[in-house]
C-alpha positions in Angstrom: -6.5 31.4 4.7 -5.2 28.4 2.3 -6.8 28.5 -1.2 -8.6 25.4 -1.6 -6.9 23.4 -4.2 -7.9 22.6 -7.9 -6.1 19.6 -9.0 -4.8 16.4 -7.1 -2.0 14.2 -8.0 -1.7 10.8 -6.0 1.9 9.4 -6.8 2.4 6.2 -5.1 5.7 4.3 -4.3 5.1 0.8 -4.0 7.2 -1.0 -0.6 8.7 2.3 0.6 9.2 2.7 4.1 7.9 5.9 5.1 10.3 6.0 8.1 13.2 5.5 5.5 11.5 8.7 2.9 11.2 11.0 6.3 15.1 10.4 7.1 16.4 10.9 3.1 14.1 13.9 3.1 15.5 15.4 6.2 19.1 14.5 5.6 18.7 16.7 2.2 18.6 13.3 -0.2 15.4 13.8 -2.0 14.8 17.0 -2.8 11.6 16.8 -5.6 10.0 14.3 -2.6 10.5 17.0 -0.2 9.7 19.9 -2.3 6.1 17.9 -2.8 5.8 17.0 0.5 6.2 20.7 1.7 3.6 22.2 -0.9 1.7 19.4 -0.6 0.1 16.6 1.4 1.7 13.0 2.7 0.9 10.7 5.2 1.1 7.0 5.4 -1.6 4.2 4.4 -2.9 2.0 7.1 -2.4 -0.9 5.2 -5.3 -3.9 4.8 -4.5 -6.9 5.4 -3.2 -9.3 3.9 -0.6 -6.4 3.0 -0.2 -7.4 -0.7 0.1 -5.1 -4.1 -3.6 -5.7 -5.5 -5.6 -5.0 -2.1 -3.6 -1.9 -0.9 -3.7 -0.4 -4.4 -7.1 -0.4 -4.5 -7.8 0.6 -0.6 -5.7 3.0 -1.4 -7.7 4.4 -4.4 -11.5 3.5 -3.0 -10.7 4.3 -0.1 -12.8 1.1 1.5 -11.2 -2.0 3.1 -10.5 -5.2 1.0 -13.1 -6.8 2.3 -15.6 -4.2 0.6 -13.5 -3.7 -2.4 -13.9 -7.3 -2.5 -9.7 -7.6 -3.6 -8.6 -9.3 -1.0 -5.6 -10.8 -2.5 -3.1 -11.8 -5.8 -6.4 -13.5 -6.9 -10.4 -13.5 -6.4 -12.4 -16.3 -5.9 -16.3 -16.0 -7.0 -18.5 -18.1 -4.2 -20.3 -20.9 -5.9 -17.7 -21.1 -8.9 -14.9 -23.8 -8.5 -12.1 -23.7 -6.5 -9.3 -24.1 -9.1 -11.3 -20.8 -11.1 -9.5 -17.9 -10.2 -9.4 -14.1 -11.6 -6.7 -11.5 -11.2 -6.8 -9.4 -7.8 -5.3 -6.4 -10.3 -8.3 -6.3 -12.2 -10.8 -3.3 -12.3 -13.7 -5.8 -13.5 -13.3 -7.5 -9.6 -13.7 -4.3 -7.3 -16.9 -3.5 -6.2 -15.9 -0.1 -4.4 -15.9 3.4 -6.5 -12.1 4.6 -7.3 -11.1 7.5 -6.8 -10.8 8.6 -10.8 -14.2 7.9 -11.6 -15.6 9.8 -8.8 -13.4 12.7 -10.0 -14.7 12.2 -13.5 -18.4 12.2 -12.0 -18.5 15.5 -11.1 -16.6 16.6 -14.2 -12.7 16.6 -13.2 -10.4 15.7 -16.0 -8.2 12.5 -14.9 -5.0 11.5 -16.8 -4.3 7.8 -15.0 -0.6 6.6 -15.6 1.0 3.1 -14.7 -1.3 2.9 -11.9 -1.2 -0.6 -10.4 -4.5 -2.7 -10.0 -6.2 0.4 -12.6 -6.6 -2.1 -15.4 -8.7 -2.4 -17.8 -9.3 1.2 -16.9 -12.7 2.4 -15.9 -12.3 6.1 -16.8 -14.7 7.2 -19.7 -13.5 10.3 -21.0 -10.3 10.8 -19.3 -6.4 10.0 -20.7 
């Protein structure tokens, strides 16, 4: 029987081709990828559309569709506000979905959150 695992670190690489990592990894090219990848889990995201940074960031991390997250692109739009208003789709303050840090820190996980794209201003409370 596995042990169940006590810590998780999500490490993301922004416009790889997962096809591309598979080949390096088995031609012997990237060993540290491989080594994580064999004690590990990977798999690929089925990316939301419109397949842009801010929305696949944050599916990624909520685990919800863009459309629930409500970032849905570069920038948001708030219904009944002008058209020419617009805030940043990187922006924690937009989604309306639970990331994955805070639920962590909910049920009393420590979270360290590096250079994390769409993670700011961060919504951790008592993590690094």
């Amino acid at each position: 029987m596995q042990k169940r695992p006590t810590k998780l670190i999500l490490i993301g690489v922004d416009g790889a081709i997962p096809d591309l990592i598979i080949k390096l990894v088995n031609e012997g090219k990237l060993h540290n990828i491989a080594k994580l990848m064999k004690d590990g889990v990977y798999g690929e995201l089925l990316a939301p559309y419109p397949t842009v940074t801010p929305n696949n960031w944050t599916s990624l991390v909520t685990g919800a569709w863009a459309g629930t997250t409500g970032i849905t692109d570069y920038h948001v739009h708030h219904p009944g506000e002008p058209l020419d208003v617009i805030y940043s789709g990187f922006n924690t303050k937009e989604c309306v979905a639970e990331y994955l840090w805070d639920a962590a820190e909910r049920v009393g996980k420590k979270v360290i959150l590096m250079k994390y794209s769409a993670s700011w201003p961060p919504t951790i409370k008592k993590g690094i």
